[in-house]
Structures are given as structure tokens and as C-alpha cells.
C-alpha positions in Angstrom: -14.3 -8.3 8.6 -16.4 -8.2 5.5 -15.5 -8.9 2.2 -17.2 -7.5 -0.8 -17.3 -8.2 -4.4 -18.2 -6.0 -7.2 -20.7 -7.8 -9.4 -21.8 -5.2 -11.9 -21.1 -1.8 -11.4 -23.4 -0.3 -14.2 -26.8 1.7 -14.3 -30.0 -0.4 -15.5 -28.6 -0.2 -19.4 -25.3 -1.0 -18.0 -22.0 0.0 -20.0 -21.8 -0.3 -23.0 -25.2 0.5 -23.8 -26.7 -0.5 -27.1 -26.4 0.8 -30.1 -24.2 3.5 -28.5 -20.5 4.6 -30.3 -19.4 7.1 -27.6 -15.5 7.0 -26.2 -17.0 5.5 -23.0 -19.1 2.5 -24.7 -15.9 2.2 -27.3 -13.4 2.0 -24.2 -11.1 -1.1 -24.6 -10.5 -1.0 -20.4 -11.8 -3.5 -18.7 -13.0 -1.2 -16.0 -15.6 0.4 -18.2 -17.3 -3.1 -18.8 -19.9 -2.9 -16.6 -23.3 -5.3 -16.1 -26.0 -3.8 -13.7 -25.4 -3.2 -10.2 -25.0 -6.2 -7.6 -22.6 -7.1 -5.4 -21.4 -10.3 -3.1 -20.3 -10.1 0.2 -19.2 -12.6 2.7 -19.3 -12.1 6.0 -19.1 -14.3 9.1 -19.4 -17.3 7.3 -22.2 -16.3 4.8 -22.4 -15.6 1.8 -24.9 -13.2 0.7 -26.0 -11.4 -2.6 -27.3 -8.0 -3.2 -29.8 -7.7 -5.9 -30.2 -10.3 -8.9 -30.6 -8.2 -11.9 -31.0 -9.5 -15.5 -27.0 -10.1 -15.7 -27.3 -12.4 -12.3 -26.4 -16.1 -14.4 -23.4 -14.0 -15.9 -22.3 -12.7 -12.6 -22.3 -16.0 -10.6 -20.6 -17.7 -13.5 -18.2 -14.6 -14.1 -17.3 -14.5 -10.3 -17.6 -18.5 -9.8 -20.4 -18.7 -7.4 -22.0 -21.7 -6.4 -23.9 -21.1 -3.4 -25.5 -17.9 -1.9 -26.9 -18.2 1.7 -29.2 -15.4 0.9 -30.0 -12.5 -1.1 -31.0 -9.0 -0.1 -33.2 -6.7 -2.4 -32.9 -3.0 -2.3 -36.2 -1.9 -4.4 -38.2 -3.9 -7.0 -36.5 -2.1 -9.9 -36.2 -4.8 -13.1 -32.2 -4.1 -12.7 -32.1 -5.3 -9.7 -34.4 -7.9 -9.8 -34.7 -9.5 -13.4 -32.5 -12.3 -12.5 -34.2 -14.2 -9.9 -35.6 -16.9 -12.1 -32.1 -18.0 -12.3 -31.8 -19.3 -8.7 -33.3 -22.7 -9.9 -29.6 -23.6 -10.2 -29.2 -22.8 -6.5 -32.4 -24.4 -5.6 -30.5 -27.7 -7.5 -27.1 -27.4 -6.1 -28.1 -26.8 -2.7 -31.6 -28.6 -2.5 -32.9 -25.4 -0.4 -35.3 -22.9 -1.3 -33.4 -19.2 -1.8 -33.7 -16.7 1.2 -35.0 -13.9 -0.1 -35.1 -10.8 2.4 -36.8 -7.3 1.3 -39.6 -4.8 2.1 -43.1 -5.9 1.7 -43.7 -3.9 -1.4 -41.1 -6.1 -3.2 -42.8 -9.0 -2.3 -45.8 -7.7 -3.7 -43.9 -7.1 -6.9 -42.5 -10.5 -7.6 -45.5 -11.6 -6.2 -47.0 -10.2 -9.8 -44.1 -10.7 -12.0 -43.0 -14.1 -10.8 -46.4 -15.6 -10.0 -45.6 -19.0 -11.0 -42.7 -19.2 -8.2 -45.9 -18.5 -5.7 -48.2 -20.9 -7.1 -50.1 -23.4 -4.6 -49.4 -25.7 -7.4 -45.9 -25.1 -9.2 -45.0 -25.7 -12.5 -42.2 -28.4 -12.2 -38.3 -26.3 -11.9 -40.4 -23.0 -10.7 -37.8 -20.9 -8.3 -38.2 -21.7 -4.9 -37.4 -19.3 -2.5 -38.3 -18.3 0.9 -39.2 -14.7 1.4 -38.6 -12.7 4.5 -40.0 -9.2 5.3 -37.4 -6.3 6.1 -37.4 -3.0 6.6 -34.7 -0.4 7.8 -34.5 -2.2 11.7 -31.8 -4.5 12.0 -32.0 -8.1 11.3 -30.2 -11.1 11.5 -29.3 -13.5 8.9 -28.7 -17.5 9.8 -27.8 -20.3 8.0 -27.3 -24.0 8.5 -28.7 -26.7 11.7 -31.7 -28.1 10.7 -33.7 -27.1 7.4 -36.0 -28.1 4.4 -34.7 -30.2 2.0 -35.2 -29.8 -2.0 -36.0 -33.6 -3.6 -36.6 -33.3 -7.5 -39.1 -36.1 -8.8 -39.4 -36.2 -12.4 -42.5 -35.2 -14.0 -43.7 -33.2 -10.4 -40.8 -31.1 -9.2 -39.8 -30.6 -6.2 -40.8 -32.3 -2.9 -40.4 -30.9 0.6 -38.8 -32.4 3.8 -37.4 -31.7 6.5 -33.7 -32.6 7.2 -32.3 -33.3 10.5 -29.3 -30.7 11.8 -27.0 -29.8 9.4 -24.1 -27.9 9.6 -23.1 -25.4 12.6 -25.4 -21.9 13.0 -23.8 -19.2 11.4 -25.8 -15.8 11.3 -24.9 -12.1 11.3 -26.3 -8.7 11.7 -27.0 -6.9 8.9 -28.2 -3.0 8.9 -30.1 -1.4 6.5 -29.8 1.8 5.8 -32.9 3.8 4.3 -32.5 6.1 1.1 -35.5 7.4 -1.1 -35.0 6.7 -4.7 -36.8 10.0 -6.0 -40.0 8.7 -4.2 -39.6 5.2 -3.8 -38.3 3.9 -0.4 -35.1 2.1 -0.4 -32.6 0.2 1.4 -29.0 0.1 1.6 -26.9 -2.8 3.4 -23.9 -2.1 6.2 -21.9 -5.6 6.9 -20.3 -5.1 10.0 -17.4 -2.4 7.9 -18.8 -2.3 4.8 -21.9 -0.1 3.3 -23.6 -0.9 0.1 -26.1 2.4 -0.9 -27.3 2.2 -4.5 -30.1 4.3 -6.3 -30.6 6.3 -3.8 -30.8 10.4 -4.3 -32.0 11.2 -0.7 -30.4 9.4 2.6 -32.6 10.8 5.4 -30.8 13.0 8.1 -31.3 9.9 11.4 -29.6 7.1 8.9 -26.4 8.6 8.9 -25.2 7.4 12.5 -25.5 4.0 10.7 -22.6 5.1 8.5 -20.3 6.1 11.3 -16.6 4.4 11.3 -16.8 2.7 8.1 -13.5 1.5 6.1 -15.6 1.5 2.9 -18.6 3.2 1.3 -20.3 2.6 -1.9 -22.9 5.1 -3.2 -24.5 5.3 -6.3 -23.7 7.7 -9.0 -25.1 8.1 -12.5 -23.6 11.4 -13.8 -22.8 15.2 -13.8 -25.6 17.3 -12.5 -28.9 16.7 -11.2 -31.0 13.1 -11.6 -34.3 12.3 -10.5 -33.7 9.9 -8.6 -30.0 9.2 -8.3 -26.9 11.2 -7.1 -25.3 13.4 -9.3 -20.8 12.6 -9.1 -21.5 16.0 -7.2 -24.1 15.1 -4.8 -22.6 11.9 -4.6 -19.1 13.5 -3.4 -20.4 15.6 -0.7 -22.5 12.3 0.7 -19.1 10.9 0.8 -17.2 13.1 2.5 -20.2 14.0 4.9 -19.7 10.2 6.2 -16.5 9.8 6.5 -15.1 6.5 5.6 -11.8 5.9 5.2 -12.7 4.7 1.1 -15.9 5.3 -0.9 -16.4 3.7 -4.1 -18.7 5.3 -6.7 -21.4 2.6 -8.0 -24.5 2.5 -11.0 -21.8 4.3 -13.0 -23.6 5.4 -16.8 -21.5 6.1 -20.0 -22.7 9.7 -19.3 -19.1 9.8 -17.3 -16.1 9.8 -18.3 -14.1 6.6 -18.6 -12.4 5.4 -15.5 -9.1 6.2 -15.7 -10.2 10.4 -16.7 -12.9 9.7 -13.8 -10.5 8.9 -11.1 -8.6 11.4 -12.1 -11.1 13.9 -11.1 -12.2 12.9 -7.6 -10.8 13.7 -4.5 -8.7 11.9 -2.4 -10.8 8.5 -0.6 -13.2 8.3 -3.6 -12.6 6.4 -6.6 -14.9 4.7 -9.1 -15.7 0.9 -8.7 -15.4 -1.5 -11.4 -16.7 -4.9 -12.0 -14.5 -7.5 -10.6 -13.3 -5.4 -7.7 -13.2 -6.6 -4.4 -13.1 -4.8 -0.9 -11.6 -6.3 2.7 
């Protein structure tokens, strides 16, 4: 069984948004907090991160995380990947470089915006990661035996070796699930009973026997009526019920809905709003 973690449950501004006084920004519940969307689920023995927005050091110190086995990229958005800078403490702790999985044309994108973490010739305490190339086929994640070690040397960073075998292999299956946001190509996460879909406004016909028998579903959903490139609570709804699952939990929530308690008051039955700090089993 996974488990999963609400991070942030927000939109790229997240809630409140600045400078803005309506009842939704102004709401003293805690469930209308919300830092940009992310998520943390554990499953078979790994522990593995969706997205790294610019709230990431927020969320790992908010939720107590202090090692991620890998993390999984949905799109090259700055909201969901703003934060990846801050897995230098991870790189620290762990003395690893971070697994990063996602589709070539993310690389491509850090590749630009974080071009000193690619650099033949690092500046000392760049991010080290590890990236892997994805795309909507299954894949497995592993972790543990043998791997290469992180030492820091003052003055030059890090230096590579390789360590003998570690602890025990764990690994798991993870299957993505493809989604266009408005014309970017996308990828949502199932874990085992659990699927993540966020910014997505289009899940193509063949993808939805990967949604069969699920106890919970998260889709995104930014407001009433149409977006360009997310669901509408409408759209959203019908997804939902089109699937199946016995729970879906609405995700990338603006301050252009209503506050929680009105919003949960509105859906139907098996659909309720996520909020940071939630956690699903």
C-alpha cells in the first residue's frame, strides 16, 4: 500500500496570493494555507517526491523530511521545479547525488536554468543529482546495494567514490500517466493505489486503463469554468467520476474557489478538496 502526503496543495501563486484581501486569501483555516503543489509518497520502502517547487525547503522542513530516494518531475513549470537547488542538503545528509527522473525536455530545461549543477567543473556545494529519462512506459525505481559516495573537501567540493553494498535493494514500479497541459506533454504518477495527476486539462482516451481500481485520485483543479490549460472543478468532476476511485482529492486549488469548508460542501459524494498536510493510505 502507498502512502501519500500532501505537500502544497496550491496553484503556481499558491494561497494566499500576494497582495490579495479576498475571503479566501483572508481565511483563518488552516486548509486554505496552501504552498505550490508537491506531494511525498512512500511506497515499498521508498521514499519519493513529486515536484520541488520554490516552497520545497519549506515543505521538507514543514513535513520533517530528511531523505528522499528520488524525485519525479511532471513538466518543467518554475512551480514545480524552482526548488531543486535545495537538494544540496540531501546531497549532505545522504552523501548521494539526488535521483532525478523526468522527460527529456525537462532535462533540457534545468539543463538551461541550473547549468552550474551540470558543469564539467562545479562550483563547490553545486546540486548533485543524477538524472534519468522517463516517459509514459513504466519504470522501476531502486534504491540501496552498492552506490557512489558524496565526500566534501573544503575549498573543491565534492569528490566521487564508489561505496561497496549498502543496504538491501528496494525498488518499485511506478506508472506514469500522460495528460497534456494545454500543449505541453505531461506526466502523472500511479503508486501501486494511489494516482497523482496535476496540471493537466486533457488525459488522453488509452491512459485511462492506467486509472482502473484505484482507492485514491488526485486531479488538479484551478477554478469554475474553463482554463487553458487546467481542469475547470467541472471538468475536473466528470474526470473523477469517469475513473472511478473509491476517493479523489482535488489539487492546484487557486483563491478563485471558494474556501474549503463552502468547497466541500459543493462536491459530490467521493470528491473532496486536498489540503496541505493531508495524508492518504
Amino acid at each position: 500500500m502507498a502512502k501519500l502526503t500532501f505537500l502544497g496543495t496550491g496553484t503556481s501563486q499558491g494561497v494566499p496570493m500576494i497582495g490579495c484581501d479576498c475571503d479566501v486569501c483572508r481565511s483563518s483555516d488552516p486548509r486554505d494555507k496552501r504552498l505550490r503543489s508537491s506531494v511525498l509518497v512512500e511506497h515499498e520502502g521508498l521514499t519519493i517526491l513529486v515536484d520541488a517547487g520554490p516552497d520545497f525547503r519549506q515543505q521538507m522542513l514543514r513535513a520533517g523530511v530528511s531523505h528522499l530516494d528520488a524525485i519525479l518531475l511532471t513538466h518543467n513549470h518554475k512551480d514545480h521545479t524552482g526548488g531543486l537547488d535545495d537538494i544540496r542538503a540531501f546531497n549532505y545528509i545522504d552523501k548521494k547525488a539526488s535521483e532525478i527522473y523526468c522527460e527529456k525536455y525537462v532535462e533540457d530545461a534545468l539543463r538551461m536554468e541550473y547549468s552550474y549543477a551540470f558543469a564539467e567543473k562545479k562550483y563547490p556545494g553545486a546540486p548533485e543529482w543524477h538524472v534519468h529519462i522517463i516517459d509514459e512506459k513504466p519504470f522501476t525505481i531502486s534504491a540501496g546495494g552498492a552506490y557512489e559516495v558524496l565526500s566534501w573537501e573544503p575549498g573543491k567540493g565534492y569528490i566521487h567514490s564508489m561505496a561497496g553494498v549498502g543496504d538491501p535493494v528496494r525498488c518499485t514500479e511506478i506508472i506514469p500517466i500522460r495528460g497534456m497541459h494545454y500543449k505541453l506533454p505531461v506526466l502523472g504518477y500511479r503508486f501501486g493505489n494511489i494516482a497523482y495527476c496535476t496540471d493537466m486539462n486533457h488525459i488522453p482516451e488509452e491512459e485511462f486503463a492506467k486509472l482502473k481500481g484505484l482507492d485514491h485520485f488526485v486531479i488538479n483543479c484551478v477554478k469554475y469554468g474553463k482554463h487553458i490549460s487546467h481542469y475547470s472543478l467541472e471538468e475536473a468532476v466528470a474526470v473523477a467520476q469517469k475513473v472511478g476511485a473509491k476517493h479523489t482529492w482535488l489539487t492546484h486549488i487557486s483563491h478563485q474557489l471558494p474556501c474549503y469548508e463552502t468547497l466541500a460542501a459543493e462536491l459530490p459524494a467521493g470528491i473532496l478538496p486536498a489540503y496541505d498536510g493531508l495524508i492518504l493510505e
